[in-house]
N, C-alpha and C positions, 0 to 999 in steps of 0.2 A: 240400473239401480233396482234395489229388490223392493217390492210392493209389503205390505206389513198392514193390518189389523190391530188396534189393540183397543181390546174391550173396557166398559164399565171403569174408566178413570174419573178423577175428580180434576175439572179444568184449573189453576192456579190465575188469579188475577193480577199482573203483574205493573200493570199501571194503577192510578184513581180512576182511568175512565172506562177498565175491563168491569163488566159484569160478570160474572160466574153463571152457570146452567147451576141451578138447586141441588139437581144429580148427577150422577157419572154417567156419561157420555163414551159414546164408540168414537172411536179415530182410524180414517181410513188413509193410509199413505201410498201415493202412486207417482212412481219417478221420481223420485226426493222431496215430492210436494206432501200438502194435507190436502185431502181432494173433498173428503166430507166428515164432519160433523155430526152424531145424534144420536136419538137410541134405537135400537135395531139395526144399524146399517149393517147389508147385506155385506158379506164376504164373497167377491171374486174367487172364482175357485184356481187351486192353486198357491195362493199366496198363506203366509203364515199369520196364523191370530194366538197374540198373548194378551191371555186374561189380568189386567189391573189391578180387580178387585179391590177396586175401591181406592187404589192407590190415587196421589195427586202426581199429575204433568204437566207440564211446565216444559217453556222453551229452555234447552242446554245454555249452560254457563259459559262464560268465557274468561279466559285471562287475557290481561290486555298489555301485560307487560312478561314476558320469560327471555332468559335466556337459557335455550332448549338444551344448546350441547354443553355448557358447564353445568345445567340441573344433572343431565346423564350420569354427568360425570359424578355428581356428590358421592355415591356408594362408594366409590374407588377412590377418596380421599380422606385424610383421616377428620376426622368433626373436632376442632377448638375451638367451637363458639363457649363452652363455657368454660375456657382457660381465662384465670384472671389478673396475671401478673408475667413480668417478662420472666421471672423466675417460675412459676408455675409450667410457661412454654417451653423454657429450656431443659425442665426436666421430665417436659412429656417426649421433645426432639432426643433424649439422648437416652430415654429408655426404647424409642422407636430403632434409632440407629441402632441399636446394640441387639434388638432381637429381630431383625434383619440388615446384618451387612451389607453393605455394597448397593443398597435398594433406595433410590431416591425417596425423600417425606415429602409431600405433598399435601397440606392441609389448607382448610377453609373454616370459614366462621369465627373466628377472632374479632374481639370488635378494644381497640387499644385506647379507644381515646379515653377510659375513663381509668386505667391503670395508674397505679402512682406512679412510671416511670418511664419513657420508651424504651424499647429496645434497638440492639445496635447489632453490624452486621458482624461486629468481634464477639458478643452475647453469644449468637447460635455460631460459629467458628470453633468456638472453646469447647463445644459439646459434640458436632457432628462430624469434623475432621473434614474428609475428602469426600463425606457423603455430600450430594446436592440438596439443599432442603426450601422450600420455598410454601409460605406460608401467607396463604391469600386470605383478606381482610375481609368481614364477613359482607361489608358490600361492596365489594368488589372493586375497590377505584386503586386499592395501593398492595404491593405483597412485601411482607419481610424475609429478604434472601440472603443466603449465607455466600461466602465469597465463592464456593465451587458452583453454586447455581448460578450467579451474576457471572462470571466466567463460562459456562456451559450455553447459557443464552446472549453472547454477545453483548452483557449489559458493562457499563464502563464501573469500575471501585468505587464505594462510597462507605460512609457512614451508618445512612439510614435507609428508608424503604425506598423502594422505585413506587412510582406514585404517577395517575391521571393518564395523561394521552403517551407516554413512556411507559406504561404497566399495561396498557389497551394491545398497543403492538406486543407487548411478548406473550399474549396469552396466544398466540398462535407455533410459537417457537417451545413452546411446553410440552410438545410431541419428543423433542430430543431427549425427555426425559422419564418419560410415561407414554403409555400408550393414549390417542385420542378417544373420543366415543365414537363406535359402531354402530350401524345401522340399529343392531341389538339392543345397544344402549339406550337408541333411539324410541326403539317402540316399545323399550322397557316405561321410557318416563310418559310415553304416549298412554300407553296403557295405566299409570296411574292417574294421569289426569283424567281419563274417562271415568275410571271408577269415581271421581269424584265430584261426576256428571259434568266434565266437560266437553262442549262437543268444539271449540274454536280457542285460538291463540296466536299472537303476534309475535314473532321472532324477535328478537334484537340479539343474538347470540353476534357476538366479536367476531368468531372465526368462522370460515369457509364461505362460501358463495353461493348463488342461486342453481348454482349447477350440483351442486353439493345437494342439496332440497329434490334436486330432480333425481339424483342418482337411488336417495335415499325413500323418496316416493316410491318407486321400483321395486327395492328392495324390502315391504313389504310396513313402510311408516306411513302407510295413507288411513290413518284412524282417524283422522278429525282432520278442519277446517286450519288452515295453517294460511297467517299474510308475513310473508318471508321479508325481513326491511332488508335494506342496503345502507352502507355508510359511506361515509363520502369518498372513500378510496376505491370504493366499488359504482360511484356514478356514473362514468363517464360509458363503463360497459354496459348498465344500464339502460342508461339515453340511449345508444348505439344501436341495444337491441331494440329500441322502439318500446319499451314496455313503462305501463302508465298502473299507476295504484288501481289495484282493481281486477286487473289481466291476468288469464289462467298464464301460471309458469308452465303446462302441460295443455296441449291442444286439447278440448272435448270435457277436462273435469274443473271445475270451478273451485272446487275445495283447495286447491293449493294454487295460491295468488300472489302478483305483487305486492307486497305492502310498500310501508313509509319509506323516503329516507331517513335517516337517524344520523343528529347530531346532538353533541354531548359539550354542550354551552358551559357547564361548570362544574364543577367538581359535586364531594360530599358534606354532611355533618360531621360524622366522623373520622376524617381525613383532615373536618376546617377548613376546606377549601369550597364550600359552596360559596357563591357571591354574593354578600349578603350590601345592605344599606349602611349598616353599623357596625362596627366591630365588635367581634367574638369577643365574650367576658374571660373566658379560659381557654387556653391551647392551641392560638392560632401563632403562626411563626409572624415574628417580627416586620416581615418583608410583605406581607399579607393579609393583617389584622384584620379583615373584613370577608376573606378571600378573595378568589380572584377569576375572571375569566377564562376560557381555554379560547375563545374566538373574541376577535376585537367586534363591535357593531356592525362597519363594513365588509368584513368576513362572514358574519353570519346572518345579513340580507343578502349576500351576492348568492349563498347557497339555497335560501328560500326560493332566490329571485329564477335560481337556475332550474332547480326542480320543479316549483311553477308551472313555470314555461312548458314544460313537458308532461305535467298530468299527474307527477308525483306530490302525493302529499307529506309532509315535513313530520317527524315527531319530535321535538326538542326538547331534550333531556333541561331542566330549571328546578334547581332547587332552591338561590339562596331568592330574597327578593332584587335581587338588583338584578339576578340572571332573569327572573320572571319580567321584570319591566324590560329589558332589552330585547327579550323574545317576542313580546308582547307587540316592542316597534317596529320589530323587523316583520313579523305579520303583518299588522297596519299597513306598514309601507308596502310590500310586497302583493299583498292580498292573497298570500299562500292560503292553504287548505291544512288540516291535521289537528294536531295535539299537541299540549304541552305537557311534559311526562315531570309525576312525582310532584311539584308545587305542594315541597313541604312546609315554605316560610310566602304569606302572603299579606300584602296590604289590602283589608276590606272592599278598597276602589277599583285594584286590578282583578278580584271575583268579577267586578261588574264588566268591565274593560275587555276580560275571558270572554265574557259571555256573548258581548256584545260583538266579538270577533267571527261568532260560532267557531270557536275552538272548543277541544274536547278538553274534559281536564282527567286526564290519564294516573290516577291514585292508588298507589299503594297502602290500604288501612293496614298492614299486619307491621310495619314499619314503626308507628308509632307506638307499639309495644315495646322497642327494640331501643327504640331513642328519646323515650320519656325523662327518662335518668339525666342523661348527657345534655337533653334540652333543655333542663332546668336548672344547667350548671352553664354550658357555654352557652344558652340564648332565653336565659333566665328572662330578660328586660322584656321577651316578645313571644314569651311563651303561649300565648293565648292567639295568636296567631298562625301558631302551626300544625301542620294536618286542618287546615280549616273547611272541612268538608260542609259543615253547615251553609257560612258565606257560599261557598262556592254554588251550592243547590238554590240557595234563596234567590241569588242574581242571575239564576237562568242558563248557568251553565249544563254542559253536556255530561255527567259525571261515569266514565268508566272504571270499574274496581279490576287491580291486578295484583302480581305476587311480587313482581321483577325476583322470582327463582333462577338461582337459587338464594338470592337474599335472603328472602321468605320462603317456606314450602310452596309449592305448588299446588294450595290448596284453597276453592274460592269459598268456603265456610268458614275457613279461618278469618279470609276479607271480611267478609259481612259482620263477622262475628263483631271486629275490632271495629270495624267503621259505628257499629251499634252500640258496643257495652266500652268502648275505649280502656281495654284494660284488657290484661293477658295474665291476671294473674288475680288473689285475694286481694288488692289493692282496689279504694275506690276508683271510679272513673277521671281519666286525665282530661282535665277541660269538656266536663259533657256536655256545653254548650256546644260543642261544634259535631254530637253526636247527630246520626240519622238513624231513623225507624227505619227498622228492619225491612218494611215494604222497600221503601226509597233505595237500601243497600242492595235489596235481590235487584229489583230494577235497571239497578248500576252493572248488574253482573251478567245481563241479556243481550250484548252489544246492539242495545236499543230497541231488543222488539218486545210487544207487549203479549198478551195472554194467546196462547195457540189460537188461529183461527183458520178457514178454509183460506188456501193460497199460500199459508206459509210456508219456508224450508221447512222439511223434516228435520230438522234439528230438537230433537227433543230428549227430556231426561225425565223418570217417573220412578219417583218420592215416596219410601213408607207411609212419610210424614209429612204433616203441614208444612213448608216450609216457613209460612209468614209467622208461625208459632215455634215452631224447633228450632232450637240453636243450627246442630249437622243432624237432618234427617239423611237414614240411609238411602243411598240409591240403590234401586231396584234394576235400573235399566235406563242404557244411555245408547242412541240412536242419532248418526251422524248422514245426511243425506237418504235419510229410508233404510238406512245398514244398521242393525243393532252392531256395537260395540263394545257394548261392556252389558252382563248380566249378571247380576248376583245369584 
């Protein structure tokens, strides 16, 4: 690991209980640690010193939710998030077919539930012929496929979208129609998350394996701190190899790790299939008013119960409140370790419940920009209970900020931003009762550590700007084990 100097910074206090040095302060890094502290420290000779001047640094950010190989992927898809009618789509699909023949459409970001109408798999039929077209939801739980795509990917005839743990499995059979992300891709999206001072991120990407992660390690994606999950089809090789949350996938370097297992307890909001307490006011099917499960209770203790046992920590995907409360028992009972991801709809008492688990609560702020609209149509009655990041921080939860990209960009200033001003737009704030100060949000975005001090990882990022005062100060300079990364 390379040794590194870097002068005359301003320390960032990142908890209530950091005190700041008055002035900018030298930082000495040796082996991937901070080895000292102060002003004058003597430079080793040999090693490189970057002058600060006066910059502030602060521990690197983290995302706590991506999926790495469909963020890759966004470039190479076409963008319909602001497509907003099935006639609108149909006529972005049949000017695509027509100025590339024969070339599968492949898009993302659509978000349908607020459309006057669904669409149907005869809708895009009528427009793209024998091209494949498959049109992924902008989060990610359902795609709208025309009959040559549901037939290309072994998917059986229907009406409507392929949707939940049936749309999970085919995002790996996607390849027979498009090329996958490359290693390239890979360190293309590594390299933007740096530049936007990140130096750590959690996998949850659907497709490929831990062997896939090593391959691509190799091949030149070792820029930041990567906890690679497993899902339950991928346990059993897991356990097998012996590997526990925490364990380098690579003998010698710690930045690429085991993470969670990852199970996905319920659906979305905008699918209507999260599992909620109460039934959806608008646009939930008949058969599911409330929605629904993807694991019965018993099914989803026996997978805590099993990863447990082994050293693996859980992350469990919980959006509606009835998915939160059953996750909630199956930790109790189990005594697993982990997080609960997204807890977009919550009851005030299971904040407390959270906390009292020590579970993390694994939050996407850029979300509730996205689903303001939609919340105040289909879960009008409890509107003030979602995104409840407030409750969450006052009951003593663990509060992590992520993107879950490419839901969201891949960007942890945008978190903050939203977790702070709850609005993404000229609109006032949606529920700014359940907003956080800006301290509290960076906080959220340090996977727990507080103000740089002697001993820590070198994980560090150094800031034009205040951050506790600037909305996106630029980075300067992102530094992941003592290795600068990213330099403006």
């Amino acid at each position: 690991m390379p040794d590194l100097l870097i002068r005359g910074a301003r320390l960032v206090p990142v908890t209530p209980e950091d005190v700041a040095p008055e002035r900018p302060v030298d930082v000495l890094i040796s082996a991937g640690r901070v080895t000292e502290i102060g002003a004058g420290v003597t430079r080793p000779s040999g090693i490189e010193e970057i002058d600060a001047d006066g910059r502030w640094l602060m521990p690197g950010l983290w995302d706590h939710h991506v999926h790495l190989g469909q963020w890759s992927l966004a470039t190479s898809r076409t963008d319909t998030g602001s497509v907003g009618s099935v006639e609108e789509m149909t006529a972005l699909v049949a000017d695509l077919v027509a100025a590339r023949p024969g070339m599968p459409v492949i898009g993302w970001g659509h978000r349908p539930a607020t459309w006057p109408r669904e669409g149907s798999v005869a809708d895009l039929d009528a427009v793209s012929g024998i091209t494949p077209v498959v049109l992924i939801a902008g989060d990610g739980h359902h795609a709208w496929l025309n009959s040559a795509a549901l037939a290309a990917l072994d998917l059986a005839p229907r009406e409507g979208v392929v949707a939940e743990t049936e749309w999970y499995a085919a995002y790996a059979l996607l390849t027979r129609l498009t090329a996958d992300s490359g290693a390239e891709d890979y360190r293309s999206a590594l390299r933007h998350a740096a530049a936007h001072g990140v130096v750590g991120l959690v996998d949850f990407e659907f497709v490929g394996d831990l062997d896939a992660w090593r391959g691509r390690w190799h091949d030149g994606c070792d820029l930041l701190r990567v906890r690679a999950a497993t899902y339950a089809d991928g346990l059993e090789a897991v356990l097998s190899a012996g590997l526990r949350t925490g364990d380098p996938l690579l003998p010698g370097d710690d930045r690429l790790t085991m993470g969670p297992l990852k199970i996905i307890s319920d659906g979305s909001l905008n699918t209507r299939t999260a599992w909620c307490h109460d039934h959806y006011l608008h646009g939930a099917p008949a058969e599911a008013p409330a929605g629904a499960p993807n694991l019965s209770g018993p099914e989803l203790t026996g997978l805590l119960a099993r990863a447990h046992a082994h050293g693996l920590e859980v992350a469990t995907h919980a959006i509606g409140d009835a998915a939160l409360e059953q996750a909630l028992a199956s930790y109790r009972t189990t005594g697993a370790r982990g997080s609960v991801e997204h807890v977009q709809l919550m009851r005030r008492e299971q904040a407390g419940a959270l906390a009292a688990l020590r579970l993390r609560a694994s939050v996407q702020p850029a979300h509730l920009i996205d689903d303001r609209d939609l919340i105040d149509v289909a879960w009008a009655d409890r509107a003030e209970r979602s995104y409840a990041f407030r409750w969450l921080l006052d009951a003593g939860a663990a509060l992590h900020l992520g993107s879950d990209a490419p839901v969201a960009p891949l960007d942890p200033w945008l978190a903050i931003d939203a977790a702070v001003r709850r609005t993404g737009d000229e609109r006032s704030p949606w529920h700014p009762e359940q907003a956080l100060s800006r301290a509290e949000a960076l906080a959220a975005s340090t996977d727990g550590r507080p103000m740089v001090g002697v001993g820590a990882p070198a994980d560090l990022v150094v800031l034009e700007e205040d951050p506790l005062t600037q909305t996106r100060p630029p980075v300067a300079l992102t530094v992941v084990a003592g290795r600068v990364v990213h330099r403006a």
